[in-house]
Biopython code that builds the backbone (N, CA, C, O; Angstrom):
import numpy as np
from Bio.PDB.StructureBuilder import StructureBuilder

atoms = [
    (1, "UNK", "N", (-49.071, -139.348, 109.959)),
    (1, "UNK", "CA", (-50.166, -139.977, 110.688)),
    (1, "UNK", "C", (-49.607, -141.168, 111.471)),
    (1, "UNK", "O", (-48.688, -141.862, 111.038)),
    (2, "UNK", "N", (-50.241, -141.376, 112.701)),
    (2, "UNK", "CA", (-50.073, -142.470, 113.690)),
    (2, "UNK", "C", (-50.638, -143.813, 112.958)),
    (2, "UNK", "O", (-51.352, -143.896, 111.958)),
    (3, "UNK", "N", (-50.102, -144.813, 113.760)),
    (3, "UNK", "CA", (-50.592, -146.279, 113.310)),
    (3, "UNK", "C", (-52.077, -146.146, 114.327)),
    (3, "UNK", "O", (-51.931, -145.438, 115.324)),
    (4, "UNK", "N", (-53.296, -146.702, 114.151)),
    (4, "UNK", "CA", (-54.456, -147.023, 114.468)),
    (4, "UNK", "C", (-54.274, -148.293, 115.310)),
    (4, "UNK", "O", (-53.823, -149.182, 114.587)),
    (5, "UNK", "N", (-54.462, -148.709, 116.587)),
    (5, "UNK", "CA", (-54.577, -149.908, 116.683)),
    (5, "UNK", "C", (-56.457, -150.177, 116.224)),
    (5, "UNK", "O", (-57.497, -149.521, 116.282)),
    (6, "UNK", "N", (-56.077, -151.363, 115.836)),
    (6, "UNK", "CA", (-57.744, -152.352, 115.606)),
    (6, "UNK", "C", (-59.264, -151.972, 116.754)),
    (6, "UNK", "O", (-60.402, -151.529, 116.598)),
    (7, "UNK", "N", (-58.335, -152.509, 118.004)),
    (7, "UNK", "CA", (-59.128, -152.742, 118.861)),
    (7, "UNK", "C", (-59.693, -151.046, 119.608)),
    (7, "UNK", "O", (-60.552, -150.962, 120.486)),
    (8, "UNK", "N", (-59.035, -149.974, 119.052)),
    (8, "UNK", "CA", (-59.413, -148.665, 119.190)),
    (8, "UNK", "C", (-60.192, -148.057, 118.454)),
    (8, "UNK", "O", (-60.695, -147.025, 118.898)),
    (9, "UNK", "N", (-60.470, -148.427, 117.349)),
    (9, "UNK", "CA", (-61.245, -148.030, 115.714)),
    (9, "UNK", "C", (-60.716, -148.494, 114.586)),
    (9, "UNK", "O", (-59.620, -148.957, 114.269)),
    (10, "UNK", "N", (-61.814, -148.251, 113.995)),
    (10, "UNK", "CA", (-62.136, -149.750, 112.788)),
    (10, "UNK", "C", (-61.895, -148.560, 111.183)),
    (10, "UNK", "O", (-62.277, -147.462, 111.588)),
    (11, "UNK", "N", (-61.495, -148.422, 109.832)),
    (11, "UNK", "CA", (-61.634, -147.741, 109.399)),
    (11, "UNK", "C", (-62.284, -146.857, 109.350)),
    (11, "UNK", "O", (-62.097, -145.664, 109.589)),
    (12, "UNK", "N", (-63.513, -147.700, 108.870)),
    (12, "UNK", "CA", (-65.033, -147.707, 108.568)),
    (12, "UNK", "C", (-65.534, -146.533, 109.354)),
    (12, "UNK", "O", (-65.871, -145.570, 108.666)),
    (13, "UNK", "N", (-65.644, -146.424, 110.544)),
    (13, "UNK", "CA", (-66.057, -145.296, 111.349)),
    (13, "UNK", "C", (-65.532, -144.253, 111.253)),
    (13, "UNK", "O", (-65.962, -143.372, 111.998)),
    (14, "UNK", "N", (-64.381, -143.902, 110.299)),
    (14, "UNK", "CA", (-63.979, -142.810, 110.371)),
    (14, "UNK", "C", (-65.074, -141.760, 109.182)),
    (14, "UNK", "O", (-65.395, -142.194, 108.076)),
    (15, "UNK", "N", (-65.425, -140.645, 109.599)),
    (15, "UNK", "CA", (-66.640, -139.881, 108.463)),
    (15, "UNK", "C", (-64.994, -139.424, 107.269)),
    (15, "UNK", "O", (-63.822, -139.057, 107.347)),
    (16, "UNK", "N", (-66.328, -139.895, 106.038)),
    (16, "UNK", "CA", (-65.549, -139.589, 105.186)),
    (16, "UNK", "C", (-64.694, -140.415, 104.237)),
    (16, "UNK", "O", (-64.019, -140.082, 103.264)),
    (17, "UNK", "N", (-64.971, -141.825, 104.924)),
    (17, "UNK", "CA", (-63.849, -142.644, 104.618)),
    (17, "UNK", "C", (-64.121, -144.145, 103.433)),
    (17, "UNK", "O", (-63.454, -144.919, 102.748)),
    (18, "UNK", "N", (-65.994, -143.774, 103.904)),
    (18, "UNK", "CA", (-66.682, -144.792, 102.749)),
    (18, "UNK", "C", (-66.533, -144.850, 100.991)),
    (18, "UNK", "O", (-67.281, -143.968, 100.570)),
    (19, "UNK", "N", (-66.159, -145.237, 100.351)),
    (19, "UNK", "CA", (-66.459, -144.938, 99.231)),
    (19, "UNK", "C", (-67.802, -146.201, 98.658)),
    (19, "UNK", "O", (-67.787, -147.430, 98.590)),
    (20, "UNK", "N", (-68.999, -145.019, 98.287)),
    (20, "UNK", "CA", (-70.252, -146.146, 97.841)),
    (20, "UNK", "C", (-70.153, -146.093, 96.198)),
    (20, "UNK", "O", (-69.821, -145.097, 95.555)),
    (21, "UNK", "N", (-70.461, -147.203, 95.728)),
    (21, "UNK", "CA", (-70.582, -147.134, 94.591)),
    (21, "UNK", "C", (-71.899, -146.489, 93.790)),
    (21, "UNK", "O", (-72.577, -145.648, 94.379)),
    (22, "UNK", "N", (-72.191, -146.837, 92.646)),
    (22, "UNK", "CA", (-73.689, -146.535, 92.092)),
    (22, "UNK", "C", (-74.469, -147.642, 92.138)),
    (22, "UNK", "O", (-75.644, -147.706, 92.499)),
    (23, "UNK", "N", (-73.534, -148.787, 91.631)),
    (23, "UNK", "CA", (-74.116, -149.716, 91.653)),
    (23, "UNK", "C", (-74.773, -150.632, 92.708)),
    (23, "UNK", "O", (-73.745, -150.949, 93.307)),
    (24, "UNK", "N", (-75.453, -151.077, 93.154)),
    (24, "UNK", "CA", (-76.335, -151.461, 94.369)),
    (24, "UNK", "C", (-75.672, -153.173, 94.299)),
    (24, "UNK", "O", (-75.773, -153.662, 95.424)),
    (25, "UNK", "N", (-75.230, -153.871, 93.593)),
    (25, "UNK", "CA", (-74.552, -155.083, 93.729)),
    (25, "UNK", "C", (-73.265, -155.221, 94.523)),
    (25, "UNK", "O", (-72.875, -156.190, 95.174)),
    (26, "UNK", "N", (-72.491, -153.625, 94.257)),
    (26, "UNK", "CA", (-70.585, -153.159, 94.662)),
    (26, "UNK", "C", (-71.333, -153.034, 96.416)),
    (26, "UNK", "O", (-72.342, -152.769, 97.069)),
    (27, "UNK", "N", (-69.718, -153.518, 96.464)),
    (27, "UNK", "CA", (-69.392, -153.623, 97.697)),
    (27, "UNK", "C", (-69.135, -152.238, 98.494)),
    (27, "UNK", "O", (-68.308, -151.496, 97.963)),
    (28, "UNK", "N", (-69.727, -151.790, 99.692)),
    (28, "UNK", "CA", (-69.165, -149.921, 100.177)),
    (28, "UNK", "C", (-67.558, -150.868, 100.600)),
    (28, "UNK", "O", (-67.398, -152.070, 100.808)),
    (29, "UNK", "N", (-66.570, -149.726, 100.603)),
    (29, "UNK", "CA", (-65.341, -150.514, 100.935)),
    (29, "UNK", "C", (-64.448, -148.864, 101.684)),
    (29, "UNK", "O", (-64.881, -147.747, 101.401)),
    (30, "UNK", "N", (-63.356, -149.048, 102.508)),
    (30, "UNK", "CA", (-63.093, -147.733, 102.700)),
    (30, "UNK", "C", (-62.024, -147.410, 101.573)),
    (30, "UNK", "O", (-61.603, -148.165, 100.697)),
    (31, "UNK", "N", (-61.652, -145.902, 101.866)),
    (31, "UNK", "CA", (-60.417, -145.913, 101.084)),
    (31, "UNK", "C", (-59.271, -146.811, 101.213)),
    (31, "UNK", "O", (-59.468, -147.855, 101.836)),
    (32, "UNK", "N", (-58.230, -146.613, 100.784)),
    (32, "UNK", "CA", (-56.730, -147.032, 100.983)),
    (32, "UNK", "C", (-56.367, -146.964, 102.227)),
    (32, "UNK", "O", (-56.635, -145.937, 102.851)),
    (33, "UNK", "N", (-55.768, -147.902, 102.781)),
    (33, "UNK", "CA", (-55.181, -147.872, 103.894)),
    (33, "UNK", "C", (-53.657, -148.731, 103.848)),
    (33, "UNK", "O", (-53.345, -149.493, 102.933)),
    (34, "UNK", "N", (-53.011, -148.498, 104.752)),
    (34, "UNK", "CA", (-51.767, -148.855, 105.185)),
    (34, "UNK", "C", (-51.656, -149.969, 106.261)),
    (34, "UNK", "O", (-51.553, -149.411, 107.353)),
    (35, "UNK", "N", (-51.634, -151.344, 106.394)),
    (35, "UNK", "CA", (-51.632, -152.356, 107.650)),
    (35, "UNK", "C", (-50.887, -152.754, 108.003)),
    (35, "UNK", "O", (-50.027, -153.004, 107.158)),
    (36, "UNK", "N", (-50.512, -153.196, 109.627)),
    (36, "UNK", "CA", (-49.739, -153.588, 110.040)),
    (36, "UNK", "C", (-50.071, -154.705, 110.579)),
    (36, "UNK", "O", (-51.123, -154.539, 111.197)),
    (37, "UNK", "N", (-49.493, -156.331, 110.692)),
    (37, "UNK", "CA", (-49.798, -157.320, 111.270)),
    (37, "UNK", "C", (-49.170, -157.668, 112.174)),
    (37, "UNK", "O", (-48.002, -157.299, 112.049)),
    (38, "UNK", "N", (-49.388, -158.320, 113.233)),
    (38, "UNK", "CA", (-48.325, -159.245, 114.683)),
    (38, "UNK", "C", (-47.529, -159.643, 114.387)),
    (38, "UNK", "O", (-46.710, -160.065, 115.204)),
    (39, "UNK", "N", (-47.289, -159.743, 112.782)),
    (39, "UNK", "CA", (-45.867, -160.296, 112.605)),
    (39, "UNK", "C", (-45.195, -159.394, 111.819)),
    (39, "UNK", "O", (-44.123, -159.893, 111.477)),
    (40, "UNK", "N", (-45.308, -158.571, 111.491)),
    (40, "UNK", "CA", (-45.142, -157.121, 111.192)),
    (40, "UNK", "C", (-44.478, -156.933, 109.877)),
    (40, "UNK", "O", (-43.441, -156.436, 109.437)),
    (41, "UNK", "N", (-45.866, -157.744, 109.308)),
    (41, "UNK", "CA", (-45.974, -157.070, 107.738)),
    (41, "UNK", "C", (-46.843, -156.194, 107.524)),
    (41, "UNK", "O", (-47.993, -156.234, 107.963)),
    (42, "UNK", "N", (-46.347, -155.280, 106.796)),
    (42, "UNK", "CA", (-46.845, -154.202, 106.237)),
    (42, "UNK", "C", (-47.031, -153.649, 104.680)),
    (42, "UNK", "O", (-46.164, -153.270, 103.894)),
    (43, "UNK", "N", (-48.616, -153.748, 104.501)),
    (43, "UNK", "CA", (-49.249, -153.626, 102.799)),
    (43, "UNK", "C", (-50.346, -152.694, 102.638)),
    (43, "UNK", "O", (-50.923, -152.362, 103.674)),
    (44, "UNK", "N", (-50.644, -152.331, 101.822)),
    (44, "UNK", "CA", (-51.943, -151.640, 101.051)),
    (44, "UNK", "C", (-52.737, -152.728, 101.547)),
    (44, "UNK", "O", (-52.330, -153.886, 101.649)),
    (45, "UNK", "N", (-54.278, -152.179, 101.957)),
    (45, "UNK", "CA", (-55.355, -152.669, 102.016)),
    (45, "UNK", "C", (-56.668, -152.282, 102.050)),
    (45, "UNK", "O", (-56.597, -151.054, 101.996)),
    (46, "UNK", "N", (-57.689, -152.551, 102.101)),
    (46, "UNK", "CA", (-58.962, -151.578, 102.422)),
    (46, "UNK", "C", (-59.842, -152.554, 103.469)),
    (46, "UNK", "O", (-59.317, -153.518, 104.027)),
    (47, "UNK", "N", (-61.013, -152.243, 103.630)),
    (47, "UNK", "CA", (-62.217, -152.771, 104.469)),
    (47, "UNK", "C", (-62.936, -152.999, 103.242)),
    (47, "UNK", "O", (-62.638, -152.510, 102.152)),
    (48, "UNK", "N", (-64.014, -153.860, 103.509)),
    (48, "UNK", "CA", (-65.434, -153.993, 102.787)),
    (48, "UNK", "C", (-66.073, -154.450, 103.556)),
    (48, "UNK", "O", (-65.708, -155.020, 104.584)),
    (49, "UNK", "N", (-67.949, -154.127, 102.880)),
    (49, "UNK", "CA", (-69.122, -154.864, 103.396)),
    (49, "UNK", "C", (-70.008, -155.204, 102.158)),
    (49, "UNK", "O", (-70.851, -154.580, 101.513)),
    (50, "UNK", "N", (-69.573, -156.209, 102.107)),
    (50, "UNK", "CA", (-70.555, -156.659, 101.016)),
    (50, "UNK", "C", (-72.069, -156.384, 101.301)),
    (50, "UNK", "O", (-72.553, -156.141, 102.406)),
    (51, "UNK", "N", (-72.657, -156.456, 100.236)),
    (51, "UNK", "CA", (-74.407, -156.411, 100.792)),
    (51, "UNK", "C", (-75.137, -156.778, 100.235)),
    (51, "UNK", "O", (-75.845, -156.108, 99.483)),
    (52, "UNK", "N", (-75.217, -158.097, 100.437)),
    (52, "UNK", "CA", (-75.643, -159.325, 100.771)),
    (52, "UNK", "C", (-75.034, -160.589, 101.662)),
    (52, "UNK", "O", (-73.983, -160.505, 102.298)),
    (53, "UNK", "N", (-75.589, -161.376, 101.621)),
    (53, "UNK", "CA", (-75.015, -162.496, 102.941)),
    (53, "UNK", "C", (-74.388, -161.820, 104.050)),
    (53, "UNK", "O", (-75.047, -160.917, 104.566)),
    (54, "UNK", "N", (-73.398, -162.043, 104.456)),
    (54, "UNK", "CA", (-73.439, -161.666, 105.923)),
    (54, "UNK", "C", (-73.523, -160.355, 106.236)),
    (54, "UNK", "O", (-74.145, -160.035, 107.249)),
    (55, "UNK", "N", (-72.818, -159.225, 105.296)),
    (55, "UNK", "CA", (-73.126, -157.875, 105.657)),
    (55, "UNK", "C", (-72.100, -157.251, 106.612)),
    (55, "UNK", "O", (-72.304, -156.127, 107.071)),
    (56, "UNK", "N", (-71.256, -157.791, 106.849)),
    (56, "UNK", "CA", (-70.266, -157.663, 107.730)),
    (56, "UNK", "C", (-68.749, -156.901, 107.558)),
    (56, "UNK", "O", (-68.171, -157.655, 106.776)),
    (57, "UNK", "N", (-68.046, -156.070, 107.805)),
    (57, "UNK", "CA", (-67.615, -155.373, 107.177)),
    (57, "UNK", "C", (-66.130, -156.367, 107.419)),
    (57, "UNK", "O", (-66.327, -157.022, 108.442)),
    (58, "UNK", "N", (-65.079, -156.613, 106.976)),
    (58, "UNK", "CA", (-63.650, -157.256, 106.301)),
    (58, "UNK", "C", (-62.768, -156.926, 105.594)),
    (58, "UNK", "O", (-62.871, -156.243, 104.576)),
    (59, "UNK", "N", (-61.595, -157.475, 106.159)),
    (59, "UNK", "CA", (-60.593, -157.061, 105.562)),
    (59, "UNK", "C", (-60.462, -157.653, 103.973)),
    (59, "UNK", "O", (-60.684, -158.834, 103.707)),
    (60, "UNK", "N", (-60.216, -157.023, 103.344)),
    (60, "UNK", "CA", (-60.240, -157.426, 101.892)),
    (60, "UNK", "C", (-58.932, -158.331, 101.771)),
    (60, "UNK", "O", (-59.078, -159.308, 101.036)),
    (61, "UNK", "N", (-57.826, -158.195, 102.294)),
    (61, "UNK", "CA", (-56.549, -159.219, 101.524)),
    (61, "UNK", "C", (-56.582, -160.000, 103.144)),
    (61, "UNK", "O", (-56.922, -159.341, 104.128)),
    (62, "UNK", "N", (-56.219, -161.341, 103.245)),
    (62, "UNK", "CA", (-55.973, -162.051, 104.266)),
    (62, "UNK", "C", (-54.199, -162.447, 104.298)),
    (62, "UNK", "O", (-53.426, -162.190, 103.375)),
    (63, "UNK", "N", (-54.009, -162.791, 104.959)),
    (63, "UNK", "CA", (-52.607, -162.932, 105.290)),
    (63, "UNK", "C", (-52.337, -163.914, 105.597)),
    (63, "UNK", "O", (-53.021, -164.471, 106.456)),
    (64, "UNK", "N", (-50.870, -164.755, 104.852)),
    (64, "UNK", "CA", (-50.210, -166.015, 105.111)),
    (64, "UNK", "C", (-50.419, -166.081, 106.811)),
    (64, "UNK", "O", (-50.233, -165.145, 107.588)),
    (65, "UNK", "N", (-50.949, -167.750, 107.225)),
    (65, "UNK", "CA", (-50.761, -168.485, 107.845)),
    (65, "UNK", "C", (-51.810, -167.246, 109.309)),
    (65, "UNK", "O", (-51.581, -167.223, 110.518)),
    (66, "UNK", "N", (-52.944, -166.370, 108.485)),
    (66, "UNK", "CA", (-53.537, -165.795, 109.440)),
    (66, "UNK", "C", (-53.222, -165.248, 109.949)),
    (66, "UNK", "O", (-53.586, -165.560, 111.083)),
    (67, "UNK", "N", (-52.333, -163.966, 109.973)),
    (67, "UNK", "CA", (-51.575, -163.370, 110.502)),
    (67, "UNK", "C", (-52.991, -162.189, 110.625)),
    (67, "UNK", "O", (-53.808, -161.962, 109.733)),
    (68, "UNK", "N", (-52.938, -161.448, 112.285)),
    (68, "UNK", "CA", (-54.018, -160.614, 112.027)),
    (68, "UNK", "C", (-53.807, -159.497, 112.267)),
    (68, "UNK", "O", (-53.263, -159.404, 113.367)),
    (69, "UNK", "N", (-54.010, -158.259, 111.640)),
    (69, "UNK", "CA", (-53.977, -156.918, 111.088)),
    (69, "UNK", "C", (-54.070, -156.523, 112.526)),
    (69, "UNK", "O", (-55.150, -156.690, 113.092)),
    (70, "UNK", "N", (-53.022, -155.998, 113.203)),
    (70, "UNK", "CA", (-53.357, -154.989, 114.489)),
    (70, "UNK", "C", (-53.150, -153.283, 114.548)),
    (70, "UNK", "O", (-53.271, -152.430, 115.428)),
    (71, "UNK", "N", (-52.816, -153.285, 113.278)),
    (71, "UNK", "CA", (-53.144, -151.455, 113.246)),
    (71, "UNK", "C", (-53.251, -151.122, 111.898)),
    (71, "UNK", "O", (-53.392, -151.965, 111.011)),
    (72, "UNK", "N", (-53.211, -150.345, 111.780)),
    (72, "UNK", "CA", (-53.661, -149.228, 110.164)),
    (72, "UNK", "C", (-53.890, -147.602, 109.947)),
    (72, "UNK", "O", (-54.466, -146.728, 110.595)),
    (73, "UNK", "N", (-53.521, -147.623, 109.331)),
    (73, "UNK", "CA", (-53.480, -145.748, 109.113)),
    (73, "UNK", "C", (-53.816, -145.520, 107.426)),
    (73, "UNK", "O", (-53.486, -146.171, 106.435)),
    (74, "UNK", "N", (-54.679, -144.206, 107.618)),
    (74, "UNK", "CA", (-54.795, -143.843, 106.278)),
    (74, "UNK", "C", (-53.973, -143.590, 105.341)),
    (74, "UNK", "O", (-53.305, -142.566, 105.482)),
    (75, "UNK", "N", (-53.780, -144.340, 104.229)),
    (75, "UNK", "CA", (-53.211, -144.096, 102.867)),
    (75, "UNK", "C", (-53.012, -142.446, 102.557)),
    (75, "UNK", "O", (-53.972, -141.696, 102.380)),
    (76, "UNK", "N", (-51.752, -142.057, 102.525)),
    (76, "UNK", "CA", (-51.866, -140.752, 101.946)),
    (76, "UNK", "C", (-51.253, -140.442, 100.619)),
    (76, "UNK", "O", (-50.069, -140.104, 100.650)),
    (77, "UNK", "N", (-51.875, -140.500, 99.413)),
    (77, "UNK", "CA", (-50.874, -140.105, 98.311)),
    (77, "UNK", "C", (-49.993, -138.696, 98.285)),
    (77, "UNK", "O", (-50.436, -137.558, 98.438)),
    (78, "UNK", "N", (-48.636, -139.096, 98.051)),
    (78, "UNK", "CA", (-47.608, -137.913, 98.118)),
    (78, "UNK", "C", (-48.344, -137.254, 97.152)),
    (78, "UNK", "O", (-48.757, -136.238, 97.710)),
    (79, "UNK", "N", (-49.006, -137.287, 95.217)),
    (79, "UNK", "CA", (-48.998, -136.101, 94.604)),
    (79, "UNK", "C", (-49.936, -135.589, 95.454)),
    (79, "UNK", "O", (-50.322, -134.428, 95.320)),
]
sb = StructureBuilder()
sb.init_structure("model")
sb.init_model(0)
sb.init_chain("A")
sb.init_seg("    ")
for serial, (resi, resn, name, xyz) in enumerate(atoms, 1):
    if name == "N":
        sb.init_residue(resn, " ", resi, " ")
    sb.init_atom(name, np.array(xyz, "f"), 0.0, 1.0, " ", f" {name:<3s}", serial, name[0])
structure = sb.get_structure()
């Protein structure tokens, strides 16, 4: 799989990619993903939207000194 840039699509929009919980407090978050930052580190990460307060969907891990996530690709487990 290709790297995603940001500004082309967002996890989240991809069908398929939500995982909801049961619980109505949990956060929907996507699967696993793979990120790349401007300064070109690269880690495991996911999206979330909490639901409550802002509702807004985010990157779950933030990065030294703000470094911001410009692409991503889906997590694929080898087994």
């Amino acid at each position: 799989m290709n790297w995603i840039n940001v500004n082309d699509q967002l996890p989240e929009t991809i069908e398929g990619n939500i995982i909801k919980t049961s619980d109505k407090y949990d956060p929907e978050r996507t699967k696993k993903l793979i990120v790349l930052t401007e300064m070109g580190t690269v880690s495991d990460n996911f999206r979330l939207k909490m639901l409550v307060g802002e509702k807004e969907w985010t990157w779950f891990m933030k990065y030294e000194g703000d470094e911001e996530i410009t692409h991503w690709m889906l997590f694929e487990d080898p087994n």
